[in-house]
N, C-alpha and C positions, 0 to 999 in steps of 0.2 A: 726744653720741650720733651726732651727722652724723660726726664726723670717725671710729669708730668702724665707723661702719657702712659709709663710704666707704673705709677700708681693710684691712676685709675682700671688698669688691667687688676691690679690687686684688692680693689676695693668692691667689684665685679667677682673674683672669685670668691668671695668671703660673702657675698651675698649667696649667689648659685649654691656655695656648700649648705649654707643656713637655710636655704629654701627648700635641699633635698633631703636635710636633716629634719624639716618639722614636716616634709609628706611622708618620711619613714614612720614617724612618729603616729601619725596621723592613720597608716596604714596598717600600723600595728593594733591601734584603738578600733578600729572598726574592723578587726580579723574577728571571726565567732572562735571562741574557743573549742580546741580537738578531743575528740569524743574516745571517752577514757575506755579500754578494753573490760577495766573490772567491772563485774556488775554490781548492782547495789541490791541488798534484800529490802522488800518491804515490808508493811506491817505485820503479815501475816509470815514470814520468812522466806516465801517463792523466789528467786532470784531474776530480774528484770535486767536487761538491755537493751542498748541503744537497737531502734529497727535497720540503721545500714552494716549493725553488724552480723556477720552470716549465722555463727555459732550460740547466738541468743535467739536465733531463727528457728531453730533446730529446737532448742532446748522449750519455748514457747509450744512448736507444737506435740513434745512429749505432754509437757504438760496438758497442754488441750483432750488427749488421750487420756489421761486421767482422770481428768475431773469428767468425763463423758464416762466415762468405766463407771463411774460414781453411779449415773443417773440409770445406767442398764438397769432392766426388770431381772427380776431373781431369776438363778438358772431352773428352779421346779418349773415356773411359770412359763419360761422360755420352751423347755421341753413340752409341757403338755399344750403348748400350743402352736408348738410341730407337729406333734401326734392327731390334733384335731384335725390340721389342715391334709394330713395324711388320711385320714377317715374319711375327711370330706373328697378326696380323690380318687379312694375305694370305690365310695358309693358312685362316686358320678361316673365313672368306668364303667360301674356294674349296671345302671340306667343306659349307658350305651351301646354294651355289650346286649342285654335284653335286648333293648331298641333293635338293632341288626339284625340281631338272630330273628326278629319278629317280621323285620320287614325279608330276609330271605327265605321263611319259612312261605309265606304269603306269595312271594314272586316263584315257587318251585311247584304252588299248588295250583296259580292259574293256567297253565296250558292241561292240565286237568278239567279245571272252573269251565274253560271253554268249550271243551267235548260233552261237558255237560249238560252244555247250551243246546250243541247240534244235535244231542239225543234225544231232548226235550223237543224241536222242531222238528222232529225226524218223527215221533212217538205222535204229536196233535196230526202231522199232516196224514200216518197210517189210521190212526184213531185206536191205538193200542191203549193201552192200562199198566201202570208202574205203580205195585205196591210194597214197599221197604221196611220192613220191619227190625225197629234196634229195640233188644234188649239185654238183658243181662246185669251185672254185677251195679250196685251204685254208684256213685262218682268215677263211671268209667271212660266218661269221656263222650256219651251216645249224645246231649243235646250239642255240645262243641262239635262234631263232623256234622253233625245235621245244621249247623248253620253253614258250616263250609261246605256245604253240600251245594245248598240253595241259594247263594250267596249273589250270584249275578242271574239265576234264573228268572225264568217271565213268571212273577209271582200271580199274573194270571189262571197258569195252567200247572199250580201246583199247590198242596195244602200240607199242613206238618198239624197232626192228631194226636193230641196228649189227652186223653180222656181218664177222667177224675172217678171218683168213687160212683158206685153204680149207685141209685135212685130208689126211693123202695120199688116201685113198679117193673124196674129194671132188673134185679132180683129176681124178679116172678117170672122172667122171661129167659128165655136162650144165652150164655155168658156172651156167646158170639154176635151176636144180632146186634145189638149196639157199635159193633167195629163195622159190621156188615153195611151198616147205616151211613159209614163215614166211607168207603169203596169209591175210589175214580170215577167221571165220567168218561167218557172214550176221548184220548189225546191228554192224559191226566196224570199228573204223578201224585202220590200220598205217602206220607214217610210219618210213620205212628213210632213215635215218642212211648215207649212201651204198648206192646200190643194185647191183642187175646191171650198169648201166653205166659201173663199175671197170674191167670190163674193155675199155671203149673208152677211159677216160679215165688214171687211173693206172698200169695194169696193163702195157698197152703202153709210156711213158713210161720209169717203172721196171723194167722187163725183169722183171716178174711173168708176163709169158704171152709166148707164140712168136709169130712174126707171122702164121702158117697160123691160131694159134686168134684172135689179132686178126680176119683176115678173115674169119672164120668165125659169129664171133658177130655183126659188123655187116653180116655178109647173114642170117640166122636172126632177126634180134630183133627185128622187126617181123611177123614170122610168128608170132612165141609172145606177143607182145602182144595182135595180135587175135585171137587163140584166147581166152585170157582175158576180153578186153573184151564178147567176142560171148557169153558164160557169160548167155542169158535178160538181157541188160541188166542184171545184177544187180551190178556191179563199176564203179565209177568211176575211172578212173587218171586224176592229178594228177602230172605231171612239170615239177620246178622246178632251172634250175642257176644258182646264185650266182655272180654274178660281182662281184670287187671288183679294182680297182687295182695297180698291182705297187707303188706307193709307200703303199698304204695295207695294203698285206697285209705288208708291211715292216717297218713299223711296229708290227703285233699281233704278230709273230713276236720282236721287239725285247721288246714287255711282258711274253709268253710268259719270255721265257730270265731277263728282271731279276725277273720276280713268283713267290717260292718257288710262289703258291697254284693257280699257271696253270702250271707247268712241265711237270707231267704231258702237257698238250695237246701239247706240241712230241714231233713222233713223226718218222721218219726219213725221210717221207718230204715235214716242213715242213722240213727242212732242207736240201734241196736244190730247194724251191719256184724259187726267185728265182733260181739256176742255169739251170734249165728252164723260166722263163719261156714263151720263144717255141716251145717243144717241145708244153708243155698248153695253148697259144693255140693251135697245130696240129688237136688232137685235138678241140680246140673245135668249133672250125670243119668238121672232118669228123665228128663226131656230129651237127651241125645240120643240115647237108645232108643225110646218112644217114639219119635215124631222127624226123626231124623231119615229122608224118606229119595230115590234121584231124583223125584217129581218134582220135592220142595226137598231140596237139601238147608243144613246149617251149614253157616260159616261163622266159626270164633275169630274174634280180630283180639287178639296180644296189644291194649292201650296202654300199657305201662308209659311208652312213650305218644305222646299224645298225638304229633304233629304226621311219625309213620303211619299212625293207625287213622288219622285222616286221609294220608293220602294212598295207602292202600286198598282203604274201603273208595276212595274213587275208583280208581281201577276196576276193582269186581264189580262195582253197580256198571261201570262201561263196557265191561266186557261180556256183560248177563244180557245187554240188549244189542242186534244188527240194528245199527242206523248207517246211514251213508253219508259223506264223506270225512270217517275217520282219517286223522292221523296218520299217517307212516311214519314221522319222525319217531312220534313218543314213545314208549317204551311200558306195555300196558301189563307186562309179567305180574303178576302179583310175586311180593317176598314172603318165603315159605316159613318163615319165622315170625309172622305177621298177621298171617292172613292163613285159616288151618281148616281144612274140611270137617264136619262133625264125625264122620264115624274113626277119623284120625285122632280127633280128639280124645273119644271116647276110649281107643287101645292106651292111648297116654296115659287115661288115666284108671283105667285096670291095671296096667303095670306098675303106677304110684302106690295103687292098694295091696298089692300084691308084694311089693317091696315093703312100705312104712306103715301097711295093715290100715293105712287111710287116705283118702286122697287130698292131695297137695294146690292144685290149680283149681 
């Protein structure tokens, strides 16, 4: 029985071994083979490896670097099309910059704009008379304050006179009488866009009048001024002449001829400004001595800068008429570097000729 039952114990393990011997086997067959460290080149010679190994990970994305180096645009290209984008960030700065400066020039003038208002209502309710007279040099800036002038007024009770070449009939008649024509009603304002004194300033320059009617109207014009002015006090005259630079009036005549939207402004007689310079610094200077009077005084306004010489010329028209209830806040000084009496102007510019044997402004 032992020897029996001991070799079937043995014929038991000789199976067990054979069965654990063909699942070794079996497990060997179906193991995937291990993933070799070397890499292998391909057609092209790149070196490839397996993806769970780290350092063919690495090496893959050098190369990825490369071959994208490849594709980059040329570096001239690359340059000038930083520089465009740089241009194009200039400009649009410089559009915003304007932009601001435009919108705080605007916001600095209306509590001005407003007393403007109240002198206007103040002027209909007394039934006085407001007559403004801009002239002076060309592109000095006289129609820009005259729109900021008027800007939020009751265009009712106000008119702006640019009166064009005179008529043959007109000719035949008084130089003054045609302006005389265009005069306020009572509660009225009028702001002539060049006035009667074309004919001391332009008129004679440009050979528009003779020189008998020259001397004729700057002996007369002070005689028909205070005729009007003495009208019952009922008339207030405001006489202003612009004066700007011959290198800044140069310059607007420049943006005049390049700007399609300013072109119309150049008229025949800005074209031959800078020519005759020293001809309408002449006439200057003998209108301020002439007609320069404390009845009707001149006031030169310095436009070189556009936006002080608006807002100082509000000032003097504000300050030339009592209406009631001005301002205490605002500050109605006029700046002396601005805004210059004529017979101060006129020592200015005896000194200029007297120094550089011509005068300057």
């Amino acid at each position: 029985m032992k020897t029996e039952i001991e070799n079937k114990q043995k014929e038991l393990k000789v199976k067990t071994s054979g069965s654990m011997a063909s699942q070794k086997r079996l497990a060997r067959q179906n193991e995937s083979p291990k993933v070799s460290l070397k890499t292998v080149k391909d057609e092209r010679g790149k070196s490839k490896s397996s993806a769970n190994d780290k350092p063919s990970v690495r090496r893959g994305k050098r190369a990825r670097k490369k071959t994208d180096s490849k594709i980059k645009p040329d570096a001239s290209i690359k340059k000038s099309s930083k520089k465009s984008k740089h241009v194009k960030v200039s400009e649009k700065e410089k559009i915003v910059v304007e932009a601001v400066q435009k919108y705080y020039f605007a916001q600095e003038l209306k509590p001005y704009q407003a007393e403007l208002i109240k002198m206007q209502r103040h002027l209909e309710m007394v039934g006085k008379k407001l007559v403004i007279l801009f002239d002076g040099r060309d592109a000095s800036g006289k129609g820009g304050t005259i729109r900021r002038i008027t800007r939020y007024m009751n265009e009712k009770r106000y008119r702006v006179v640019a009166l064009g070449k005179p008529s043959d009939d007109q000719k035949t008649e008084l130089h003054i009488k045609r302006y005389i024509e265009q005069f306020p009603h009572a509660g009225e304002i009028v702001l002539f866009d060049r006035s009667w004194y074309n004919r001391a300033l332009v008129e004679p320059v440009m050979g528009f009048c003779t020189k008998a009617q020259y001397k004729r109207f700057m002996k007369k014009v002070i005689t028909y001024e205070q005729n009007f002015l003495e009208d019952a006090g009922k008339t207030i005259l405001v006489k202003l002449y612009f004066s700007v630079t011959k290198e800044e009036q140069k310059r607007r005549f420049d943006r005049r001829k390049n700007d399609p939207l300013r072109q119309w402004k150049l008229s025949e007689v800005d074209l031959q400004a800078q020519e005759l310079w020293d001809d309408f610094t002449q006439k200057k200077f003998t209108l301020l001595k002439k007609t320069h009077t404390k009845a009707s005084p001149w006031w030169v306004i310095r436009s070189d800068n556009k936006h002080l010489a608006r807002k100082e010329t509000m000032k003097l028209i504000l300050k030339s008429v009592r209406y009631k209830g001005r301002s205490r806040k605002l500050d109605f000084t006029t700046d002396p570097n601005i805004v210059i009496p004529g017979n101060k102007e006129l020592k200015e510019m005896k000194k200029q000729r007297k120094k550089y044997g011509r005068i300057i402004t």
